[in-house]
C-alpha positions as semicolon CSV with decimal commas, in nm:
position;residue;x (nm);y (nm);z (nm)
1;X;0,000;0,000;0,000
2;X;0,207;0,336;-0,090
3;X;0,089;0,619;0,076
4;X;-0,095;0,935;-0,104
5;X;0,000;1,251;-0,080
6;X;-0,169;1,609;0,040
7;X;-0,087;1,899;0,011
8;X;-0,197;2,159;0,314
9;X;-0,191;2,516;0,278
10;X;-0,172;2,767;0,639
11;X;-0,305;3,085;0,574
12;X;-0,217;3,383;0,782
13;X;-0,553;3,393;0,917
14;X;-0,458;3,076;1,081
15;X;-0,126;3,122;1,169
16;X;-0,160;3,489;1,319
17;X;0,188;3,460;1,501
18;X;0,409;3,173;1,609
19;X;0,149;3,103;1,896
20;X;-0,060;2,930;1,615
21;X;0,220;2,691;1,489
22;X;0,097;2,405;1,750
23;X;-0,236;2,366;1,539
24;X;-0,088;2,338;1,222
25;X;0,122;2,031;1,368
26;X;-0,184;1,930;1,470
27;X;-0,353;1,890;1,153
28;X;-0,020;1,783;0,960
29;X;0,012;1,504;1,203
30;X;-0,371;1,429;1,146
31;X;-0,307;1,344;0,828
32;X;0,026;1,145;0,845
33;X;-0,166;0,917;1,100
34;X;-0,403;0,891;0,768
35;X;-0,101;0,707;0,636
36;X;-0,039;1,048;0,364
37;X;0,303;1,171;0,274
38;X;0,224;1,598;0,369
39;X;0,368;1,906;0,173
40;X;0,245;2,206;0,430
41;X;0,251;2,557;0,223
42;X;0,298;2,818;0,447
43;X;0,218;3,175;0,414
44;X;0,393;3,436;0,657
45;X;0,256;3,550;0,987
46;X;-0,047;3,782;0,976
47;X;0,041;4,152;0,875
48;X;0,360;4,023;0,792
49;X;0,362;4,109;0,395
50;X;0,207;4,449;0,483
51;X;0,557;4,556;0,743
52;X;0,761;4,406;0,504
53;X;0,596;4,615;0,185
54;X;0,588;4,906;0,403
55;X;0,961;4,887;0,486
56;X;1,039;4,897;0,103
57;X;0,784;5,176;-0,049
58;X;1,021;5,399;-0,130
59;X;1,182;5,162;-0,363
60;X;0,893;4,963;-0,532
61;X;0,962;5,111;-0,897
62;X;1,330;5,069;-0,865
63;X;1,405;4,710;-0,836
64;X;1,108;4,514;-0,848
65;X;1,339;4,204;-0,791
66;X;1,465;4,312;-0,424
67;X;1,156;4,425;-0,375
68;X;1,013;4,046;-0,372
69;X;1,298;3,946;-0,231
70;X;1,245;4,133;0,069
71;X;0,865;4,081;0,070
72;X;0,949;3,712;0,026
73;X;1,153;3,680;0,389
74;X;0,780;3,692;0,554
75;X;0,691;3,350;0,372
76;X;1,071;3,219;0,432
77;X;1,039;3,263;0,829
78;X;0,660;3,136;0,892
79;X;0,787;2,839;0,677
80;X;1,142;2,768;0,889
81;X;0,966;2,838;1,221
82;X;0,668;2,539;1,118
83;X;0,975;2,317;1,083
84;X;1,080;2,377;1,399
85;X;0,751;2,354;1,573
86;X;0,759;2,016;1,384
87;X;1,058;1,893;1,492
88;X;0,946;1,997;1,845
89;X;0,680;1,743;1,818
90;X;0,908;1,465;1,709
91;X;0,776;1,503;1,317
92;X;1,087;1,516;1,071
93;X;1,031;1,809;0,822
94;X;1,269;1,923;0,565
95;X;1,231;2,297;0,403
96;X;1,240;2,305;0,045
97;X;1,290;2,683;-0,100
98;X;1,153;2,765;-0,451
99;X;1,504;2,653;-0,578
100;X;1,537;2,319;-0,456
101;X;1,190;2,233;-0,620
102;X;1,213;2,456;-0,961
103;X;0,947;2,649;-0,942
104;X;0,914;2,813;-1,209
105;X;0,705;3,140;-1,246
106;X;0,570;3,304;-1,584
107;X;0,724;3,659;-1,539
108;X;0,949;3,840;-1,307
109;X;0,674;4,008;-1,160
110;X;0,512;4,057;-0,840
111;X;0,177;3,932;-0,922
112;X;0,301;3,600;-1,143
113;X;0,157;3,246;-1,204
114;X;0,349;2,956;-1,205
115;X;0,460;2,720;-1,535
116;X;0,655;2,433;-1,392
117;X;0,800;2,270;-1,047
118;X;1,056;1,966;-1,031
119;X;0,909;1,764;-0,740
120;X;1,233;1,534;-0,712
121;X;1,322;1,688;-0,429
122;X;0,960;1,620;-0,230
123;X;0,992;1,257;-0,322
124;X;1,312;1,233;-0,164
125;X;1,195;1,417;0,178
126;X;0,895;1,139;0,153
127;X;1,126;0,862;0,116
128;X;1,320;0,964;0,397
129;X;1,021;1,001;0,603
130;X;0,954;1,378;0,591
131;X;0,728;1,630;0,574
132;X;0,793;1,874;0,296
133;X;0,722;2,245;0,420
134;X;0,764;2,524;0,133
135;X;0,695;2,867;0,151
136;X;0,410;2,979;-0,062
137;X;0,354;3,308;-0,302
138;X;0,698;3,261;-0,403
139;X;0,885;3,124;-0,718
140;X;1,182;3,216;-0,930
141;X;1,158;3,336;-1,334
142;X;1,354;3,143;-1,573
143;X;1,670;3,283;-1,499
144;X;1,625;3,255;-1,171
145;X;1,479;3,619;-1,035
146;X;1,284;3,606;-0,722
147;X;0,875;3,626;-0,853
148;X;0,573;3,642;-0,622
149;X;0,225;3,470;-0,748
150;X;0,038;3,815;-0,567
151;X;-0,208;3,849;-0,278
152;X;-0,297;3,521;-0,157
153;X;-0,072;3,346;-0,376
154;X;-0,003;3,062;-0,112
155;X;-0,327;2,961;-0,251
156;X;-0,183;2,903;-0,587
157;X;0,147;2,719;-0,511
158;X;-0,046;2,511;-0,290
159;X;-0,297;2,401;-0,585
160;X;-0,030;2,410;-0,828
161;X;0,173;2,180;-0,636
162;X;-0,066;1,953;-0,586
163;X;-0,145;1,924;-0,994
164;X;0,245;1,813;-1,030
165;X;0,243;1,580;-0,727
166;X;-0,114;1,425;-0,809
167;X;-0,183;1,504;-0,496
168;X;-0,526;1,609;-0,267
169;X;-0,517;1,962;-0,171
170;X;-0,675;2,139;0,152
171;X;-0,655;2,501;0,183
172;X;-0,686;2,545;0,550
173;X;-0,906;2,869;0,661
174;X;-0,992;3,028;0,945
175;X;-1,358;2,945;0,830
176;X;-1,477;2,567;0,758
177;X;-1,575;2,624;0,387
178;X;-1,753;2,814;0,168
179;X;-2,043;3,023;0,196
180;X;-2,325;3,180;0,049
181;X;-2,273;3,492;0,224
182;X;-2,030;3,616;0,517
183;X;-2,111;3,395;0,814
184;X;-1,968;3,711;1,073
185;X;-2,254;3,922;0,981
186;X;-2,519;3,686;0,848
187;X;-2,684;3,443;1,083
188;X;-2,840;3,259;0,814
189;X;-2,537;3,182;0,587
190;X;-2,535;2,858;0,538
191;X;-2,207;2,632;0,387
192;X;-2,155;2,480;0,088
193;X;-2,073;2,086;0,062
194;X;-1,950;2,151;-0,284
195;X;-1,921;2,440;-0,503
196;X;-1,818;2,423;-0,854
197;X;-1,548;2,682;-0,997
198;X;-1,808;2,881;-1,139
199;X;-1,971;3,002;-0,834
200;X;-1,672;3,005;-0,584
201;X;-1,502;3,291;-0,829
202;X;-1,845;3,498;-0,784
203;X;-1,819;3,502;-0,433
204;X;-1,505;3,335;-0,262
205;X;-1,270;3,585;-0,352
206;X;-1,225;3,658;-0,008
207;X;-1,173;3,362;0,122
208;X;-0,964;3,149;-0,165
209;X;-0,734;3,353;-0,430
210;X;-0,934;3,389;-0,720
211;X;-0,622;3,270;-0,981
212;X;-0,644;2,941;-0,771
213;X;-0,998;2,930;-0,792
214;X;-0,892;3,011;-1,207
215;X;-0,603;2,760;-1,217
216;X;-0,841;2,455;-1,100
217;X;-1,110;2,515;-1,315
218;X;-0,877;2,518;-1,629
219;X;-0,653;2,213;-1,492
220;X;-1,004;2,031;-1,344
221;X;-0,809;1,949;-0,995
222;X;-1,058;2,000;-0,706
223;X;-0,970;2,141;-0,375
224;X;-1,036;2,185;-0,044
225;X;-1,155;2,429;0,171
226;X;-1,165;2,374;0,553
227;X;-1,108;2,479;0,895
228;X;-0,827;2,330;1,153
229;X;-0,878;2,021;1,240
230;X;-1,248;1,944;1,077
231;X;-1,341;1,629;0,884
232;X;-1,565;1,797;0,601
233;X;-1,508;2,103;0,401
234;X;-1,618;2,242;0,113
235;X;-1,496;2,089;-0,203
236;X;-1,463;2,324;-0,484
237;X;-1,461;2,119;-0,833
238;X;-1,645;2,087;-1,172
239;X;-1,991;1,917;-0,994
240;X;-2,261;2,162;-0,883
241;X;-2,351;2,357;-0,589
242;X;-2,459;2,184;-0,289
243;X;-2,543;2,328;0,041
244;X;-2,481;2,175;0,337
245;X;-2,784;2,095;0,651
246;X;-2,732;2,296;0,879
247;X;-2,546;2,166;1,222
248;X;-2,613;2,159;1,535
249;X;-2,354;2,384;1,836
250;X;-2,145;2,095;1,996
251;X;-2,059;2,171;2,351
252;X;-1,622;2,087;2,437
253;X;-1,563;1,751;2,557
254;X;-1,521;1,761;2,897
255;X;-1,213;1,592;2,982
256;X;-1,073;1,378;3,293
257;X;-0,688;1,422;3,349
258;X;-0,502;1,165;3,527
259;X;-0,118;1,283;3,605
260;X;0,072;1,605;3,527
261;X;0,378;1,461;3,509
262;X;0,611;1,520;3,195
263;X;0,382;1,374;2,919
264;X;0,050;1,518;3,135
265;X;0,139;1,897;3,136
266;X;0,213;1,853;2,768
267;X;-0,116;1,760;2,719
268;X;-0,297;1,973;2,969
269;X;-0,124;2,299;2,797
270;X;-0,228;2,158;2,489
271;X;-0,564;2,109;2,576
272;X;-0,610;2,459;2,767
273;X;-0,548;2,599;2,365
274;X;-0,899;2,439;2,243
275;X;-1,127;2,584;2,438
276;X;-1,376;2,529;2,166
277;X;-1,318;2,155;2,167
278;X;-1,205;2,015;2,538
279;X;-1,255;2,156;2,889
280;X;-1,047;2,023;3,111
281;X;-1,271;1,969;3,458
282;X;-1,062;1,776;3,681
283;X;-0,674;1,686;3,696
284;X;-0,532;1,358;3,956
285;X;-0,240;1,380;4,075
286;X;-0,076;1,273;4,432
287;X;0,047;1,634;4,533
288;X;-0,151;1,902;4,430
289;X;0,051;2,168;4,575
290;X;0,325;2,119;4,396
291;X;0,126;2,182;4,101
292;X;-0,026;2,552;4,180
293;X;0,236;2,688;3,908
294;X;0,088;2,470;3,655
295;X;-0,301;2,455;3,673
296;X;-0,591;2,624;3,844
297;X;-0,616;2,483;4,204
298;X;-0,952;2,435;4,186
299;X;-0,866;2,120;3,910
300;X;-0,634;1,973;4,123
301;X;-0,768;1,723;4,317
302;X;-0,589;1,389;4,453
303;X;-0,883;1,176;4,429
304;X;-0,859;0,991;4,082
305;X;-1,277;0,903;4,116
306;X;-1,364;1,317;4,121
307;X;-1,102;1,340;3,831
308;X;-1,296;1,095;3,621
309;X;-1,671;1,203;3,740
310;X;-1,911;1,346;3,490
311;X;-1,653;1,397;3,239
312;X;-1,693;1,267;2,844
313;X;-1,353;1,119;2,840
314;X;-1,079;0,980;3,071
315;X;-0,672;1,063;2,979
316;X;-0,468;0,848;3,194
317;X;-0,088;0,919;3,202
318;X;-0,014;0,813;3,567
319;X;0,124;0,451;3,454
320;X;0,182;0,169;3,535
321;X;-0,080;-0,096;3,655
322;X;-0,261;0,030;3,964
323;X;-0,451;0,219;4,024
324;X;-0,448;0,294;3,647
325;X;-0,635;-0,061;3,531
326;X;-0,881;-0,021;3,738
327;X;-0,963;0,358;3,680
328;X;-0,916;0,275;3,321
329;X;-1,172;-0,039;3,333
330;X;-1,438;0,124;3,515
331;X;-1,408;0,437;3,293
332;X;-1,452;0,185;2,989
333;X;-1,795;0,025;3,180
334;X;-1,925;0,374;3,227
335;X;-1,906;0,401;2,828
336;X;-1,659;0,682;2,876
337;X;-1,347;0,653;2,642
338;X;-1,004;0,638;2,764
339;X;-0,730;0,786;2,625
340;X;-0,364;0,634;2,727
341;X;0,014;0,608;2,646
342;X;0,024;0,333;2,888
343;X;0,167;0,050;2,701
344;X;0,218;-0,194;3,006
345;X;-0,138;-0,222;3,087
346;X;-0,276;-0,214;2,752
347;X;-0,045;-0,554;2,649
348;X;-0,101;-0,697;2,973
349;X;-0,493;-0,605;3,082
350;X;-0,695;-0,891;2,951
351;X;-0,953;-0,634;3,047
352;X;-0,900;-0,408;2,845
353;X;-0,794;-0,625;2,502
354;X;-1,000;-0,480;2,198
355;X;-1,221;-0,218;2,349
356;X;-1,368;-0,047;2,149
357;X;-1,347;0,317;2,377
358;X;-0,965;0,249;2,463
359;X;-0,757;0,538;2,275
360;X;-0,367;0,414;2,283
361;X;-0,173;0,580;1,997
362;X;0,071;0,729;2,220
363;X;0,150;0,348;2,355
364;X;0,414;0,312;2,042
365;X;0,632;0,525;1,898
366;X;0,605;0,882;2,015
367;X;0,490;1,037;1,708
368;X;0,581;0,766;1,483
369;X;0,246;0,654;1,421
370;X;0,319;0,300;1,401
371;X;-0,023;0,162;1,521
372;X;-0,189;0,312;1,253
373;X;0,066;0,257;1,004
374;X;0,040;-0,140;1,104
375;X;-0,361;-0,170;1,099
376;X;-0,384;0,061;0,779
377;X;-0,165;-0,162;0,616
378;X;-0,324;-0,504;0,807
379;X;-0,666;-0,343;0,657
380;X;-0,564;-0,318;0,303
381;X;-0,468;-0,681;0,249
382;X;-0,739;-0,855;0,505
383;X;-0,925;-1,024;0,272
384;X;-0,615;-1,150;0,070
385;X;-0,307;-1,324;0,117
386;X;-0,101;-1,135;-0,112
387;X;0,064;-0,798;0,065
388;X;-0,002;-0,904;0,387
389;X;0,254;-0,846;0,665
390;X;0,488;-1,080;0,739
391;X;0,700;-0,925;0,939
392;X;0,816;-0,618;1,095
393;X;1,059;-0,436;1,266
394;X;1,165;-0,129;1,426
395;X;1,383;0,036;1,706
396;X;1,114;0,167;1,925
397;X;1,263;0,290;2,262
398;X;1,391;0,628;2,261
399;X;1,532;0,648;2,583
400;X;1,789;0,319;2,469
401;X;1,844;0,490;2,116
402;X;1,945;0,800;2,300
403;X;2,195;0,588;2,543
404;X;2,354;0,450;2,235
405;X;2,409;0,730;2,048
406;X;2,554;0,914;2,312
407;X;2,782;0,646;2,439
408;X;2,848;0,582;2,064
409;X;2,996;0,964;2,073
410;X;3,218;0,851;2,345
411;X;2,982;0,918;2,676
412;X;2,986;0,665;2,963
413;X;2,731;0,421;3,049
414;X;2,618;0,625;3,381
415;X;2,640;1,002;3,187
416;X;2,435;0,852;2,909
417;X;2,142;0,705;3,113
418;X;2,181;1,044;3,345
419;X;2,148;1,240;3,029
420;X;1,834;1,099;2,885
421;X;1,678;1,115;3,256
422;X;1,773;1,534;3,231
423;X;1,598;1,504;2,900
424;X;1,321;1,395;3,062
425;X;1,358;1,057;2,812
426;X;1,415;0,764;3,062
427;X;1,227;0,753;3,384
428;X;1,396;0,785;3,719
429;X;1,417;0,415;3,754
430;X;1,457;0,309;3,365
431;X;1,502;-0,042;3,417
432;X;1,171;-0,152;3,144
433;X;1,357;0,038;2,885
434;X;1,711;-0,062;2,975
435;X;1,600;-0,444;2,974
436;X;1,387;-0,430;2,659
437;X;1,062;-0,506;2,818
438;X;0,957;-0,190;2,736
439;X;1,033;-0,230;2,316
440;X;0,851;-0,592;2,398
441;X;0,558;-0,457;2,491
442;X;0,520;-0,226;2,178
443;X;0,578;-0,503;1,949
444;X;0,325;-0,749;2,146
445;X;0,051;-0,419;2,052
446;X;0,217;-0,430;1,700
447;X;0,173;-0,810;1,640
448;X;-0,194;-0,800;1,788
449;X;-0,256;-0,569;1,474
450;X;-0,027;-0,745;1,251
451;X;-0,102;-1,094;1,296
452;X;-0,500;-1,074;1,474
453;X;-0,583;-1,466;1,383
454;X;-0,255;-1,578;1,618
455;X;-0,256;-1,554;1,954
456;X;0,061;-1,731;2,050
457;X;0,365;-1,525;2,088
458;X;0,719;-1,688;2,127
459;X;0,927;-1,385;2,322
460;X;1,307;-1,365;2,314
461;X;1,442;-1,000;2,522
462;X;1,802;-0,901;2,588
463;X;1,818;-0,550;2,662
464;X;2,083;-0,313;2,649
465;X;2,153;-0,273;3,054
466;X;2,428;-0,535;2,997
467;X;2,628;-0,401;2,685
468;X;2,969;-0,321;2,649
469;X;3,050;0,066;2,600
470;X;3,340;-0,063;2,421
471;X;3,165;-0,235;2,126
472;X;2,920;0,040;2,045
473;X;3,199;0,288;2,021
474;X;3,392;0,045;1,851
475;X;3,126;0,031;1,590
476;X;3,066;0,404;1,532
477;X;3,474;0,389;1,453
478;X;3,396;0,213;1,162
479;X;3,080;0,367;1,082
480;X;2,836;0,141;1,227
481;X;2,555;0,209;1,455
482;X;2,440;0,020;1,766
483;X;2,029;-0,033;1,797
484;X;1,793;-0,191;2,015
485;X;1,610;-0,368;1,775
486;X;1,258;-0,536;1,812
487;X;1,100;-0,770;1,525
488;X;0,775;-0,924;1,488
489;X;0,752;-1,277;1,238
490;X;0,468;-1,498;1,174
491;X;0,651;-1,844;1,169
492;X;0,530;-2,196;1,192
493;X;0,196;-2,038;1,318
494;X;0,306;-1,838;1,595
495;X;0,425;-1,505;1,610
496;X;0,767;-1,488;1,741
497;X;0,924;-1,136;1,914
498;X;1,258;-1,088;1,923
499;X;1,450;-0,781;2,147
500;X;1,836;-0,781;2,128
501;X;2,132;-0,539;2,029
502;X;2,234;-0,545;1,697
503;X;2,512;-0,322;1,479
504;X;2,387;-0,152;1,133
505;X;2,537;-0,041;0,862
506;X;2,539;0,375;0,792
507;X;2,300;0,327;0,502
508;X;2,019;0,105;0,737
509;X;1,705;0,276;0,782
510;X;1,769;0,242;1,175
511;X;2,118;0,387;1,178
512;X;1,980;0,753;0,964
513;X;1,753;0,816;1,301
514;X;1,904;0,983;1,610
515;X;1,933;1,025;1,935
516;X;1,523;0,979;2,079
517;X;1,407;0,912;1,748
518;X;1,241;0,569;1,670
519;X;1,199;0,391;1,327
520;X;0,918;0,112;1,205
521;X;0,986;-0,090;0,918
522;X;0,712;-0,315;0,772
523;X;0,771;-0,565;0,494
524;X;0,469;-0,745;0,333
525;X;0,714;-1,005;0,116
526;X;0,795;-0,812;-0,150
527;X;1,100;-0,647;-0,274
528;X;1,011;-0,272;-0,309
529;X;0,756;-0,358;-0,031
530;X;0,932;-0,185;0,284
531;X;0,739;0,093;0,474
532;X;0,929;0,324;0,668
533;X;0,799;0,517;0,980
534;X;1,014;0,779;1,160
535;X;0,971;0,992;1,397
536;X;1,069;1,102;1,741
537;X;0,978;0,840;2,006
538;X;1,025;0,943;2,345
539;X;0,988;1,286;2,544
540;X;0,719;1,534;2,615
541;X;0,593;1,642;2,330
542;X;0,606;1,368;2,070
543;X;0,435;1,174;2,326
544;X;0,166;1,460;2,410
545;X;0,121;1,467;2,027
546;X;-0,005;1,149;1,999
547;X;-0,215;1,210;2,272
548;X;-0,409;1,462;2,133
549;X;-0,447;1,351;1,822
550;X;-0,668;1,087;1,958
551;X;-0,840;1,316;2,146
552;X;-0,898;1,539;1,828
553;X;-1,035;1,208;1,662
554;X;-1,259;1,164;1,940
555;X;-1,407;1,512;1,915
556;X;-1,415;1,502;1,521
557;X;-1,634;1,164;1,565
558;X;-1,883;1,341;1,845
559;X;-1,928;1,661;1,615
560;X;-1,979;1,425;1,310
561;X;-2,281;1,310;1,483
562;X;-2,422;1,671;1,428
563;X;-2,569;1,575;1,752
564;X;-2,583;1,833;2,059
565;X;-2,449;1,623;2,363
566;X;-2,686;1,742;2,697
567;X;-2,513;1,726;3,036
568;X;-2,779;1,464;3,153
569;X;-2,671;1,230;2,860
570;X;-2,280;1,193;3,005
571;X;-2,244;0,856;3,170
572;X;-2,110;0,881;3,535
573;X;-1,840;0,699;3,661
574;X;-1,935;0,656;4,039
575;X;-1,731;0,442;4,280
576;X;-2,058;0,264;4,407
577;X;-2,048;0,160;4,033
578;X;-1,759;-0,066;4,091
579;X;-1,640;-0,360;4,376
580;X;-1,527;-0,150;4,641
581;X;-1,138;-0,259;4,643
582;X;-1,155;-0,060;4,339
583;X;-1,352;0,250;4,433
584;X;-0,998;0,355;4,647
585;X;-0,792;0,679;4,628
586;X;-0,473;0,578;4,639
587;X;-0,172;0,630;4,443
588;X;0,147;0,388;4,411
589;X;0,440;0,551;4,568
590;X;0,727;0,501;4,349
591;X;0,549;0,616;4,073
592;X;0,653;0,959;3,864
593;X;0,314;0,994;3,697
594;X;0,303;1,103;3,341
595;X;0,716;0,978;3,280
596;X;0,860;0,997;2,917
597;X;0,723;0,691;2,713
């Protein structure tokens, strides 16, 4: 199964500043989850073009070329900072500038159209597992003159791109479509479903670039137009008008926070940005007041039950096994979905095998989105033998990649581990990730997906907590690597796991990822068959991305029900609901709730 491509335009009136980068990882990662390669097209910072044309009126008839040059820095920044706000997340992005990809423009003017792109050099970021982010409204002549595509122009590369790549396209507004008048002044404005070109160049001038709108209707590639994070928009093509019914006000999820440890206040500051979406009405944890820096008092409460209480869905990031199963388990009876990085208890809780409400993206991978990549790809070839998986493989632990690396670079075994515990990578006691039990239970979640019709799993660990310093640096001398490696393999009708150190040559897959950073490879039997996954795997915010991804999926599929949700209709989780040896505050002591992953 190759993945497809989209391209995703930001507009400045979504990204307003720098504060706004956040959602646009949001909705990149949305889509990579979707199993799509992503080119983001990125126009600058609101007000941006306007300082920057400002700064240079007295030379506009001069030298029309420096002009766009300068005007062009506003796209160049918004573009580099998205990368970084990327990376922050743990999602490999590489900036391609007009040059690297040949865009071509028609004239050396400032109000241009595009002629021709070479998209080797997006291919290659795909193949090595990265997002492509370009700055839009900008291109170079045919000698190689800086050339801007006019107001709104992002619109335009992002459409254009899309015709060379083959790709689907999704302008993303600070409105979710189309409609048939302004919606901020007319209460009755109602959206379209689809629009063809026709009547979006009558009256979504405002809203798209009308030589887009022009460029689609004589190329016939439909687009997109939609807001952050939604699952419809308004497709603008050669079909006719529809309008949409109209929808119904959805109240914010209300959501029940257990920990605020290092993955929890990711997630918590995350989820204090979408006030629209999530209301956060309770937050567990086992000291409150060392938490009055970090959250309102009056959410801070030590008794998980109150946490959990009349809330639409349950985050637990306190780990480990109790109290967590049981808070988890009764949340699940109460019809409430959970959302988890707790990979212990979801391999190990026969409980909890194959709910249905159980949300555990963050249990594998950081923001490699390897439990999506393996059922998406389990999916595709269920109802035939040919394709399917049979066999996988990835390093998967962050916190041991990190240790090797670092040793690798000529750090001892005790600065190494101390390093990655600074990092906030490897838990105070990191003995699951040192001994591989950790990377075993991430591939026994893997192989469930994998390989559903076997239950029997042959398990083989050896961990790195007994390696020799001296033969990882020995193999970085000569251009090796040192990995943790866990594979999955359907054999003789059982599914056999196997954990253990192994060296790799420069050009592996596993040795082009550093530091934190994991890697999944899946091979369904055939030669040019390998998938490759990467993507930061351990630490705050790769972790808290995957987190809230599921929680944005879980708020997408309650608004999809165009269904108003009344406070009477939320299930309660109530301790005389459950056995009392369950209905206990307590928390384990050794525990550091919410610990890197």
């Amino acid at each position: 199964m190759s993945r497809k491509v989209i391209v995703l335009k930001f507009g400045s009136s979504v990204l307003q500043s720098r504060a706004e980068l956040p959602h646009a990882v949001h909705e990149v990662y949305r889509w990579i989850r979707r199993q799509y390669n992503v080119v983001a097209v990125v126009s600058a910072f609101a007000g941006e073009t306007d300082r920057l044309l400002a700064t240079v009126e007295g030379y506009r008839d001069a030298n029309p070329e420096a002009v766009a040059r300068v005007v062009a820095t506003g796209e160049e920044v918004a573009t580099a900072f998205l990368a970084l706000e990327l990376d922050r997340f743990g999602i490999p992005a590489q900036v391609l500038d007009p040059s690297q990809i040949q865009l071509i423009a028609e004239t050396d003017s400032n109000d241009t159209e595009p002629v021709s792109a070479d998209i080797t050099a997006i291919e290659n970021a795909f193949k090595q597992g990265r997002v492509a982010v370009i700055p839009g409204f900008v291109a170079r002549d045919r000698i190689g003159r800086v050339a801007l595509f006019g107001r709104g122009g992002s619109d335009l590369s992002a459409l254009f791109l899309a015709k060379q790549l083959g790709a689907r396209c999704r302008l993303v507004k600070d409105v979710d479509g189309i409609y048939n008048s302004d919606p901020a002044t007319c209460s009755t404005a109602q959206r379209f479903d689809e629009i063809n070109f026709a009547d979006a160049l009558a009256i979504a001038g405002k809203i798209v670039q009308k030589k887009a709108i022009a460029f689609g209707r004589k190329t016939g590639i439909p687009f997109e137009v939609a807001a952050l994070g939604e699952n419809y928009a308004t497709i603008v093509g050669s079909h006719r008008s529809v309008l949409a019914a109209k929808s119904h006000a959805q109240a914010p999820l209300k959501v029940g926070l257990l920990g605020l440890g290092t993955v929890g206040l990711g997630v918590f500051q995350e989820l204090w940005k979408h006030p629209d979406l999530f209301e956060v009405t309770g937050i567990a944890v086992r000291r409150p007041e060392l938490h009055l820096d970090h959250a309102p008092k009056d959410l801070l409460t030590r008794d998980c039950w109150d946490a959990i209480d009349d809330v639409d869905v349950v985050v637990e990031l306190i780990g480990g096994t109790d109290p967590a199963g049981d808070l988890i388990h009764a949340a699940l009876l109460a019809g409430k979905p959970v959302v988890t990085a707790n990979k212990l208890l979801i391999a190990g809780d026969a409980r909890l095998d194959g709910h249905r409400g159980l949300r555990y993206s963050a249990a594998v991978g950081g923001a490699v989105p390897a439990l999506e990549a393996v059922r998406a790809l389990a999916r595709s070839h269920s109802h035939s033998n040919d394709g399917r998986i049979v066999s996988l493989s990835g390093v998967l632990n962050g916190t041991c990649n990190y240790i090797l690396d670092r040793i690798g670079a000529g750090c001892s075994w005790d600065l190494a581990v101390a390093e990655a515990q600074a990092h906030g990578f490897a838990e105070q006691d990191p003995s699951a990730d040192l001994s591989g039990s950790d990377t075993v239970c991430k591939l026994r979640l893997l192989a469930r997906l994998a390989f559903p019709e076997v239950d029997a799993h042959y398990v083989s660990a050896t961990g790195i907590d007994s390696i020799d310093p001296d033969w990882v640096q020995a193999a970085a001398r000569d251009g090796q690597r040192a990995r943790l490696v866990g594979t999955a393999q359907l054999a003789d009708g059982r599914v056999h796991l196997e954990v253990k150190p192994q060296l790799v040559d420069s050009a592996h897959p596993f040795a082009q990822i550093r530091n934190e950073e994991n890697c999944l490879l899946i091979d369904n039997g055939h030669s040019d068959s390998q998938h490759v996954w990467t993507g930061r795997g351990a630490g705050r915010w790769p972790t808290t991305a995957a987190v809230m991804a599921d929680l944005f999926d879980l708020s997408r599929e309650r608004r999809s029900t165009n269904k108003p949700v009344a406070g009477d209709e939320r299930p309660v989780v109530s301790k005389k609901a459950v056995p009392d040896v369950l209905a206990t505050s307590y928390w384990p002591l050794a525990t550091d709730f919410g610990g890197a992953a």
